[in-house]
Structure formats: C-alpha cells, structure tokens
C-alpha positions in Angstrom: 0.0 0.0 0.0 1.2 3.4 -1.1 2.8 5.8 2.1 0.1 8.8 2.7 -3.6 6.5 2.5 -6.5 7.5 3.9 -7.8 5.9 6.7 -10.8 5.0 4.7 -7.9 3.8 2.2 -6.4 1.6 4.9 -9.3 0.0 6.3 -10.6 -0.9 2.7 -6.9 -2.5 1.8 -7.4 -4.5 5.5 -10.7 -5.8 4.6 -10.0 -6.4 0.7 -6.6 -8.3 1.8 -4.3 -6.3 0.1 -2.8 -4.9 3.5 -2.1 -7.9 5.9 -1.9 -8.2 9.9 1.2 -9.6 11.1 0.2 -13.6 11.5 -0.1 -15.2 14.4 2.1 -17.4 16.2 2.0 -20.5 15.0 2.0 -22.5 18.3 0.2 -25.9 18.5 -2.7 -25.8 21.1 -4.6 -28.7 22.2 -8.0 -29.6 20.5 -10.9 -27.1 21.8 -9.3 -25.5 24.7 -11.3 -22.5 25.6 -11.1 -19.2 24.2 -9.7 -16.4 25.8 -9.7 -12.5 24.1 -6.7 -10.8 25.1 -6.7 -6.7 24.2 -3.0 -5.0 25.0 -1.8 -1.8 23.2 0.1 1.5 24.2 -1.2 3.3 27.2 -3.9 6.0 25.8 -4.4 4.3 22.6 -8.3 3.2 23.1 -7.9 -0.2 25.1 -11.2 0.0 27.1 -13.3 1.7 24.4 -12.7 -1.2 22.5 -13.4 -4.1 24.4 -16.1 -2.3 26.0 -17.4 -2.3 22.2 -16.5 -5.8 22.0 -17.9 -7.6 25.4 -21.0 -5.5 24.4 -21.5 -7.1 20.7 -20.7 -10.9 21.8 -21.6 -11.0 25.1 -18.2 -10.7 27.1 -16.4 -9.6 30.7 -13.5 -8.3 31.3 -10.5 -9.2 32.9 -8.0 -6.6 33.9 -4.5 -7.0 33.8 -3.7 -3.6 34.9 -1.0 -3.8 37.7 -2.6 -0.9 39.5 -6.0 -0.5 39.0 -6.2 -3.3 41.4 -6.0 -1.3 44.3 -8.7 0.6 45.5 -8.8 4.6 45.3 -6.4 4.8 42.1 -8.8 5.7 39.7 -8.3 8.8 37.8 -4.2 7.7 37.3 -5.2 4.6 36.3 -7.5 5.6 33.8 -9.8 3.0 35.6 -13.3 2.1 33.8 -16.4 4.0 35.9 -18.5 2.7 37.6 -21.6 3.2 35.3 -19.5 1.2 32.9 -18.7 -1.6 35.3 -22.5 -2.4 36.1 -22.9 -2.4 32.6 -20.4 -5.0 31.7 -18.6 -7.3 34.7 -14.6 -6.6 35.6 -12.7 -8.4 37.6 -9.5 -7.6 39.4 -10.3 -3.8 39.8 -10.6 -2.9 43.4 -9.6 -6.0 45.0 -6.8 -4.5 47.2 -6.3 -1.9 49.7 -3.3 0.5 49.2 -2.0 -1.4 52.4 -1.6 -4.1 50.6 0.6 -5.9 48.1 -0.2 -7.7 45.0 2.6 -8.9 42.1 2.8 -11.3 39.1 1.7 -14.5 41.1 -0.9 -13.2 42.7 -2.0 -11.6 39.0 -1.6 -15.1 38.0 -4.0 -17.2 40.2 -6.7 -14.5 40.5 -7.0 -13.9 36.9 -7.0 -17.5 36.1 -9.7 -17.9 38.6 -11.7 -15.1 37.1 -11.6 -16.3 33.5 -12.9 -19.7 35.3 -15.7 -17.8 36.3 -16.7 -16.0 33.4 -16.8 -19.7 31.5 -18.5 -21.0 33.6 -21.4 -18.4 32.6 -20.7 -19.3 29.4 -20.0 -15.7 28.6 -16.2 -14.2 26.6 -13.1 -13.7 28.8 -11.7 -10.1 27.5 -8.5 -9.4 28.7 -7.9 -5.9 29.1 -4.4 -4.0 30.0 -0.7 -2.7 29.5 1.1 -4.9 31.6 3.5 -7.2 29.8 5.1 -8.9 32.6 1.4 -9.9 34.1 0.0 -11.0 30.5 3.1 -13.1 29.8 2.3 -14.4 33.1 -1.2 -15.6 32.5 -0.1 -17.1 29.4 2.8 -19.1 30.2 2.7 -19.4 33.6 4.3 -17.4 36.6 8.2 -16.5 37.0 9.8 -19.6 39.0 11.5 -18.6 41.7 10.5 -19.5 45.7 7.6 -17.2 46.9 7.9 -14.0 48.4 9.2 -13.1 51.9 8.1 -10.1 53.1 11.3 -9.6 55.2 13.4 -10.4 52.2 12.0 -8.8 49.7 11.4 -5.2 52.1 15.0 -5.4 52.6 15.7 -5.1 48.6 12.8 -2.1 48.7 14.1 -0.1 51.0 17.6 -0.3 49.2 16.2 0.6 45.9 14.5 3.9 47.2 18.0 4.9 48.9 20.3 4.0 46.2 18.4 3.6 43.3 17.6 1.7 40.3 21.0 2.8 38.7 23.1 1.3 41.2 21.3 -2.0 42.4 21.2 -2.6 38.0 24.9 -2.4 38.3 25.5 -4.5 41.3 23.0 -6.9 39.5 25.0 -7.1 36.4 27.9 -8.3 38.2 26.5 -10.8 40.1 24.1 -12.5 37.3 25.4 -10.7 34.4 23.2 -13.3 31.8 19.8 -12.3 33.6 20.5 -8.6 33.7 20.8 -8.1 29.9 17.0 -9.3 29.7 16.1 -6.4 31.7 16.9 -2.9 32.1 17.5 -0.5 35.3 13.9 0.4 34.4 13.0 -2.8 35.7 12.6 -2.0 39.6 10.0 -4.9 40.5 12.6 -7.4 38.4 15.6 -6.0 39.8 14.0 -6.6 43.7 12.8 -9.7 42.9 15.8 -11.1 41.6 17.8 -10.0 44.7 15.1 -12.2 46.9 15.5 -14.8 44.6 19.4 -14.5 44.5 19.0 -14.4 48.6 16.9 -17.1 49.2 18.2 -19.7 47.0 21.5 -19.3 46.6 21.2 -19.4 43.0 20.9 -16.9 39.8 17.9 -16.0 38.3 19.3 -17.4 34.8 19.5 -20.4 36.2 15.8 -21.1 36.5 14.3 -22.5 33.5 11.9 -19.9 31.4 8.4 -21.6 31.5 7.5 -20.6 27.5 6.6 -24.6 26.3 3.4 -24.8 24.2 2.1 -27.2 27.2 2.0 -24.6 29.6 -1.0 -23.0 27.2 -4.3 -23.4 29.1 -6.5 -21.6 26.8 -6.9 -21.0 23.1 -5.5 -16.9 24.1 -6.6 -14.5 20.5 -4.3 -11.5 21.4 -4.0 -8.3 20.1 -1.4 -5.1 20.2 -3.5 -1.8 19.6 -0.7 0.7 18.8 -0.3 4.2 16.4 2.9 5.7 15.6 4.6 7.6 18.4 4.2 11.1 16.3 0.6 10.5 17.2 0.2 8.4 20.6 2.6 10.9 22.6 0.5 13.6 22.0 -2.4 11.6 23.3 -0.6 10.8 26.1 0.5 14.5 27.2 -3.1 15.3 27.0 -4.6 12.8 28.6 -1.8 13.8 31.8 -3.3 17.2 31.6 -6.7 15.8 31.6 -6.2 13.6 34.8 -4.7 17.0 36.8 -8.1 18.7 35.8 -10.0 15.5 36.9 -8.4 15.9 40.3 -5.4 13.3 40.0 -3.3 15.2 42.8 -5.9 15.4 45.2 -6.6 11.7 44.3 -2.8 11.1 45.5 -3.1 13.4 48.9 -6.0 11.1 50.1 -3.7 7.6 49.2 -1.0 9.0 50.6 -3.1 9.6 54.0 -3.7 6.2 53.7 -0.2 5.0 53.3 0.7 5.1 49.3 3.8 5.9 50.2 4.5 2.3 52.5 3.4 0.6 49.1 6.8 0.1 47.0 4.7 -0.9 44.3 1.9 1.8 44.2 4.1 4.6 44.7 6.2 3.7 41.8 3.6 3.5 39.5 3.6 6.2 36.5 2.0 9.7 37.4 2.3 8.2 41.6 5.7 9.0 41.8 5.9 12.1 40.1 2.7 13.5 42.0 4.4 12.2 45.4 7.6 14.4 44.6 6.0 17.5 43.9 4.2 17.1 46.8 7.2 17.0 48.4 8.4 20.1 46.7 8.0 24.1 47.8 4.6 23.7 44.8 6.0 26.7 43.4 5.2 27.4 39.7 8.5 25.9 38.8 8.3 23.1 41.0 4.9 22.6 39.2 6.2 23.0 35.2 9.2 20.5 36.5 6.6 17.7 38.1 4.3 18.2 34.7 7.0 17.7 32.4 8.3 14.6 34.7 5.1 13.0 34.4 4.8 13.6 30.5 8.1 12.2 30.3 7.6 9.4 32.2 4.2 8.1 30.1 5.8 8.6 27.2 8.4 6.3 28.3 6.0 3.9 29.6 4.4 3.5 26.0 7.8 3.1 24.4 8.4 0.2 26.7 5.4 -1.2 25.6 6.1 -1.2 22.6 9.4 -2.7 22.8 8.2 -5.5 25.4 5.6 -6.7 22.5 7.2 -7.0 20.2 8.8 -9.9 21.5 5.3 -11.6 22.6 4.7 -13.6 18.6 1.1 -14.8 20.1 0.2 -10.8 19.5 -1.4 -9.7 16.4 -0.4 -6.2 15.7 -3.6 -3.4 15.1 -2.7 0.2 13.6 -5.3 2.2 15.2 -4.7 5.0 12.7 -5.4 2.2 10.1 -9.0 1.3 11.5 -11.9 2.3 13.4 -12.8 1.0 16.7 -15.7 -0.6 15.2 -13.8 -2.6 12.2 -11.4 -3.6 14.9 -14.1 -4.9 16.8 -15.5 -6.6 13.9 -12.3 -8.3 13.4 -11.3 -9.7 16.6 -14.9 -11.0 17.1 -14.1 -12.7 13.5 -11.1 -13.8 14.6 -12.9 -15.4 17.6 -15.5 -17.0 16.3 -13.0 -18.5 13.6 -14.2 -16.7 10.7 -11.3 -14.3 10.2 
C-alpha cells in the first residue's frame, strides 16, 4: 500500500486483503481449549473503548490486567473504567486491594486464572484488558519460578532501591548475574528486587531457572491483540490525557492515598503519574516546581508507552492493530471474526 492512504484507504486494503496483519504465532494448542480474548496496546491508545465495544457485541467480561487499578482509590491515574461502565459490563480484578496491601505477578496469576474460570462457567467471553506485559506473559505461560515471596526479604531489597536507586542496584546486578540482567533494564525495579530475593533465598541466579515458555504450559486458546499508532501521534495523546487527569483531580486523588499509606506501598508509589505526584508534593509547589513535576510525568508516560512497545514486540502470540489504520468498530469486527474462527 502506497505511504500517505487515507484511513478509509487503509481499512478498505485491511478488509480487501491487500494490506495484511502480522500472522499469528504458529504455536500448536490442544484440540478445543477455551477461548480467551486478550486486548493490549500502548497506554492512551483506546484499550477500554474497544473491548467495551467488543464484550458488548458478543456478550463478554472483562478481565483486567492492569498492575494498578487493582487497588482501591487509584482511579483517575489509572484511567480506571467508571463505575456506570462496570454495572454495565462485569470486571474483575479492579478494586480487590487496599493501598496497604501488596499484590505482584503471582498473585496476578491465580486470580486472573480464577476469574476467566468464572466467566466460562457463565458461558459468557473472557476479555483481557491492559498494559502490563510482565502480568500477560504471566497468564499465558505461567508465573516466574523462583521461591515465593518473603516479606522480610523482599522489604529489605525495597528499601535499598528507594535509597540507592535503580541505577546502582542494576549495576550491582550485572555483576553478580550478568546473563539475567541483559533481559532487563534499570527500568526494571519490581525485576531488579525480585531477583535479589531470589538470588537471597536460594542461593542461585535467576538465569538459572528455566523460562516456563513450552506450548504445554498453554491453558487456553488466548486471541491477542497489540493496539498501537505511531509515536508522532500516541505521545500527544498521552501529554493530554496527563493534563486531563490533573483537571479530573489526579493530585488530590494522590493526597488522600497518601493519607492512607501510598507511600509504604513500594509498588503503588512507583507507579507512572504516583511518583511524580508524590515528589511534587514534596516540593515548595512553586510554579517551577509545578512545570518540573508536569513535564516529569509527561516524560515518564511517554516512556512507559515506548516500553510497551518494545516489550511486544517480543510476545509472537500478538497480532499487531494500527489504530490509525482502522476504526474501533472494524477492529471490533475483526477480533470477534477472529474469535469465532471466521477471520
């Protein structure tokens, strides 16, 4: 297809077959396992408008694999779903943890797994919804191995990253299991903690625990789908959806977590928008320490989607959709094809 189509242009050439979709993996699945819709994509790119649309036209519920709308009273940063909208369609895994509390990739695992259970057993559509890559990897192929969690343990390795930060424990993670720390980066502070407590309690490196990525570990027939658009368009998106959220009352949003202990939460008050509202806070709130927080937080969302898109691009079960390409509906109406094995 010619550089400069229309949308109409694109949609048309994706329909006619003249413009295909990257295939998907060619990974051999047991007969009739269940079918499982899984919706990821860059952060601000349409991820719950469309599988609103979808559970809507085929009867579905949504799963979220969202790493923070899980806890309770991060709404606006999260972008979480309202509540009108959650009446009208079922979630699960929204609002199932104070901010007291923890929550990582295991617990992701077993709860998730237990909700798209439920939803089967309704005989409605498991929708998997969210930007998480390490929790989606998860569901599919099974949680990281590694002994569980110790809160001792692993509260040690948290308060070390907040006083030396991600820069240095990286480095001193390099040397001591060099092979594991070029799968990650010193973005990577959940990783980089975790693979301290495994390091600790085991006396072993993280490389040396087998990757669980066989076809067996498959449970479900998963139809997954990237929803990106070119960063000349999504980071513009993104900026204003952070200015949005500060008009919506984001900061005041973090004041009242933070009275409840947001800051305690290693994993909460890292999160994207969290941090960078917890700083300024922190601040003199002058004008400048205001511009400095708004550009941090622009920055740092920006950065999150460029992760993303780097992170799947790896996963070959995704199916990649240019939402400059086609509408939400037409997307809709393909992965509901796709689903019901027409497409």
């Amino acid at each position: 297809m010619r550089a400069g189509s229309t949308i109409e242009e694109k949609e048309h050439a994706v329909f006619s077959g003249q413009f295909t979709l990257p295939e998907k993996a060619k990974i051999p699945l047991k007969d009739k396992l269940p079918k499982v819709i899984v919706i990821s994509g860059l952060t601000a790119v349409g991820k719950t408008k469309l599988s609103l649309l979808i559970a809507h036209a085929i009867g579905g519920e949504i799963v979220s694999a969202d790493s923070m709308q899980v806890y309770k009273g991060m709404d606006i940063g999260t972008a979480k779903v309202s509540l009108k909208e959650r009446e009208a369609t079922p979630h699960y895994l929204i609002d199932i943890r104070e901010i007291s509390e923890s929550f990582n990739v295991v617990d992701f695992y077993f709860e998730a797994h237990k909700a798209i259970q439920e939803v089967l057993a309704r005989g409605a559509v498991p929708i998997v919804v969210g930007g998480t890559g390490f929790y989606i990897r998860a569901l599919i192929y099974g949680p990281p191995n590694g002994p569980p969690s110790i809160t001792d343990v692993r509260s040690k390795f948290e308060a070390e990253m907040l006083d030396k930060g991600p820069d240095v424990m990286y480095e001193r993670l390099k040397k001591i299991d060099p092979d594991y720390a070029l799968t990650i980066t010193a973005n990577d502070k959940q990783k980089i903690i975790r693979a301290f407590e495994i390091i600790t309690l085991t006396d072993r490196k993280v490389s040396h625990f087998s990757k669980q990525t066989s076809s067996e570990m498959l449970s479900y027939d998963f139809r997954c789908w990237f929803l990106y658009k070119d960063k000349e368009i999504i980071y513009p998106s993104i900026e204003a959806r952070c200015e949005q959220m500060l008009k919506d009352g984001f900061l005041e949003e973090v004041k009242t977590l933070e009275k409840q202990g947001l800051s305690k939460n290693s994993t909460a008050s890292q999160a994207i928008g969290y941090r960078q509202c917890l700083d300024y806070l922190l601040s003199s709130q002058s004008e400048e320490d205001w511009q400095k927080f708004l550009t941090a937080f622009k920055q740092a969302s920006r950065r999150y989607a460029k992760r993303q898109f780097t992170w799947f691009r790896k996963e070959t079960l995704f199916r990649w959709l240019d939402m400059q390409a086609v509408s939400f509906e037409h997307a809709a109406e393909m992965i509901i094809q796709d689903y019901e094995g027409s497409f």
